[in-house]
Backbone as JSON Lines, residues from 0, in Angstrom:
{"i":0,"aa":"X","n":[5.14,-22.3,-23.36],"ca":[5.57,-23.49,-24.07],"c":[7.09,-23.52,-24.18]}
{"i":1,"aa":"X","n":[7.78,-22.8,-24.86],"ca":[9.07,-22.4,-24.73],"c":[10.23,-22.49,-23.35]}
{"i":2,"aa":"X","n":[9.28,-22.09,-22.34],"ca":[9.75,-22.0,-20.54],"c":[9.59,-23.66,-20.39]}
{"i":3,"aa":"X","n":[8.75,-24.6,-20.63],"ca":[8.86,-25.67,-20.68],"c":[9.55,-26.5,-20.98]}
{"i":4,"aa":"X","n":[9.74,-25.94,-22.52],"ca":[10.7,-26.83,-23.38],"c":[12.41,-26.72,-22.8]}
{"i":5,"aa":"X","n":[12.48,-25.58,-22.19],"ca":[13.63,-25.03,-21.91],"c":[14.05,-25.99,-20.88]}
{"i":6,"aa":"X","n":[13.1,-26.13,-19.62],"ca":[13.1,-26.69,-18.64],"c":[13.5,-28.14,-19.09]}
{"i":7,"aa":"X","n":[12.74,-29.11,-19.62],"ca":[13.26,-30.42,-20.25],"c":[14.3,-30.69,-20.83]}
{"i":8,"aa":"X","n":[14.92,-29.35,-21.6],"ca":[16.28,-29.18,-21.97],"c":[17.17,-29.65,-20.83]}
{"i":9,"aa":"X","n":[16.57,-29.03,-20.22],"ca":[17.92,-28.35,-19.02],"c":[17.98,-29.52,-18.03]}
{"i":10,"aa":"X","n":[17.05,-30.38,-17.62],"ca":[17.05,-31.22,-16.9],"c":[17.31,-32.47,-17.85]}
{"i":11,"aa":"X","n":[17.21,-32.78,-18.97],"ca":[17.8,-33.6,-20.12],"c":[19.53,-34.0,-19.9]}
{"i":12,"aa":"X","n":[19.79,-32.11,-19.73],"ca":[21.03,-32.05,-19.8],"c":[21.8,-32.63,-18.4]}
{"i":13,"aa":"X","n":[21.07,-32.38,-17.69],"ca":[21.38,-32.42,-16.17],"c":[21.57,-33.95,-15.85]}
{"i":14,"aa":"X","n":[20.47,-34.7,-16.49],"ca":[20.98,-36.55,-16.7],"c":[22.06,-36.68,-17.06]}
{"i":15,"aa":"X","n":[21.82,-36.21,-18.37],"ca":[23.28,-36.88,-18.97],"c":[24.55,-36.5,-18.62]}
{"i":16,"aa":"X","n":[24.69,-35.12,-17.82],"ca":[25.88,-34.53,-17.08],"c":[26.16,-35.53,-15.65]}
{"i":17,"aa":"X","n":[24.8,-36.15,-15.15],"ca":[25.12,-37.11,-14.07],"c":[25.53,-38.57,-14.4]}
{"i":18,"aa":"X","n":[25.03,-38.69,-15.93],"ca":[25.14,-40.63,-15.98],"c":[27.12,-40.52,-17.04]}
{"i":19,"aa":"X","n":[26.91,-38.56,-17.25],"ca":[28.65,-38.86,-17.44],"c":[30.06,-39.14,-16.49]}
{"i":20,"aa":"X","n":[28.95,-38.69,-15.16],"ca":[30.28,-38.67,-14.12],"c":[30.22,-39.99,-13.57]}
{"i":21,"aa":"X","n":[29.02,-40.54,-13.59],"ca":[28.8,-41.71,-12.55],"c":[29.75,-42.78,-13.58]}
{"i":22,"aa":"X","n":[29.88,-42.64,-15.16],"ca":[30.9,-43.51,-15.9],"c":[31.77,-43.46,-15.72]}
{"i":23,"aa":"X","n":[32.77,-42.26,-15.2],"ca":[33.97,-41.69,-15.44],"c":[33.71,-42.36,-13.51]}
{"i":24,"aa":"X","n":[33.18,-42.27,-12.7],"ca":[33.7,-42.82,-11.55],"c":[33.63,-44.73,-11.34]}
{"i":25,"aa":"X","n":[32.57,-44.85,-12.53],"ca":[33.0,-46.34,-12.41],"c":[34.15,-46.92,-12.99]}
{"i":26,"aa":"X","n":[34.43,-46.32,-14.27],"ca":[35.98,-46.47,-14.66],"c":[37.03,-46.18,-13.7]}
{"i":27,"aa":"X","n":[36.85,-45.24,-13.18],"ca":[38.22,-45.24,-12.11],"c":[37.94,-46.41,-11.29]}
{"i":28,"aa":"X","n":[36.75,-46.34,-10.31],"ca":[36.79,-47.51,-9.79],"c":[37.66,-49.18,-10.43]}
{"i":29,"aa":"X","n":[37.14,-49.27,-11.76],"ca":[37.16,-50.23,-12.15],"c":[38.8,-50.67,-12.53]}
{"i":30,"aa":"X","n":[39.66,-49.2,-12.87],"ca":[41.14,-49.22,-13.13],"c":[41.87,-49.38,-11.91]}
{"i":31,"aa":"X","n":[41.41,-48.98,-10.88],"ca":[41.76,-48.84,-9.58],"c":[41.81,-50.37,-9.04]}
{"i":32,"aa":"X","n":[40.71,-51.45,-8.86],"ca":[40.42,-53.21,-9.08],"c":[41.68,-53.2,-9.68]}
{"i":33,"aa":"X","n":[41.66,-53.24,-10.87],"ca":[42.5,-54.13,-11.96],"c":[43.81,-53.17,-11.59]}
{"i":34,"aa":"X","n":[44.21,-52.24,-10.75],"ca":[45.78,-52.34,-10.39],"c":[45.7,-52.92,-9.44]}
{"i":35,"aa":"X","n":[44.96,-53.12,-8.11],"ca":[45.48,-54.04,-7.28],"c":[45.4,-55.62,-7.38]}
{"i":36,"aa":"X","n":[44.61,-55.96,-7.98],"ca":[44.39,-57.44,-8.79],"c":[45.91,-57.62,-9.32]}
{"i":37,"aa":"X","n":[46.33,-56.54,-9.77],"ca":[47.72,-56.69,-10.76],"c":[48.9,-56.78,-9.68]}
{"i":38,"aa":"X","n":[49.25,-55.96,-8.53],"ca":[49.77,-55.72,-7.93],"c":[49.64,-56.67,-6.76]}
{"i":39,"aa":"X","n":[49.03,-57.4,-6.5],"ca":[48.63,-58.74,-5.89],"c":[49.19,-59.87,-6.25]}
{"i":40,"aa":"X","n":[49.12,-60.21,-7.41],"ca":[49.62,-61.26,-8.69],"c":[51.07,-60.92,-8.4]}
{"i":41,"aa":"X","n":[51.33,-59.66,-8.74],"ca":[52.75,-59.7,-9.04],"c":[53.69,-60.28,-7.2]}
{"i":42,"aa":"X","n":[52.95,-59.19,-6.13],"ca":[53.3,-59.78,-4.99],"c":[53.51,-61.34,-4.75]}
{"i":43,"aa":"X","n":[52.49,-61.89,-4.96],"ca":[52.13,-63.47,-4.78],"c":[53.52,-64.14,-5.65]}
{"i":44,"aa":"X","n":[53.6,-63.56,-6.89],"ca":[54.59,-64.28,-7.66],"c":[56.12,-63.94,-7.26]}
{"i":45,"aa":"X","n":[56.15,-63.0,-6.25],"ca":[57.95,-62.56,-5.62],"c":[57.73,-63.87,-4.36]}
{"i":46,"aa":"X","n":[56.64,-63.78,-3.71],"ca":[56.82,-64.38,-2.99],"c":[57.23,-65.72,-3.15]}
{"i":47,"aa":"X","n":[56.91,-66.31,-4.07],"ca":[56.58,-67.78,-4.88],"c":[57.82,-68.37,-5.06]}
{"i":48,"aa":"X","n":[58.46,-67.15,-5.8],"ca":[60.06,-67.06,-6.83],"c":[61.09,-67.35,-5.32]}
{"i":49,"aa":"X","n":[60.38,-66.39,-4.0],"ca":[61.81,-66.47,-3.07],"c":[61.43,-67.66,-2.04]}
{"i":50,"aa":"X","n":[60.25,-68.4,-1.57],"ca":[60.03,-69.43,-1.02],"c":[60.77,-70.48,-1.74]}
{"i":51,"aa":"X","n":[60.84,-70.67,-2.88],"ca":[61.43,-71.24,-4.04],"c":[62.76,-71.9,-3.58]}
């Protein structure tokens, strides 16, 4: 019973050690978007300023 419980522990743990990284890689992903979104904008707007 104990060898069981242990086991459900451990694979409990083993989720939540995977659904922590898969957050921490969608956040990067997601900071990573929103600098080039940013860095796009800002391009577009030099260009804008010197067609000008």
């Amino acid at each position: 019973m104990a060898r069981s419980f242990g086991r459900l522990v451990i694979k409990a743990l083993k989720e939540v050690d995977k659904a922590a990284r898969q957050a921490v890689i969608d956040a990067g992903k997601k900071a990573l978007e929103r600098r080039v979104q940013a860095r796009d904008k800002l391009c577009k707007r030099y260009i804008d300023s010197v067609v000008e």
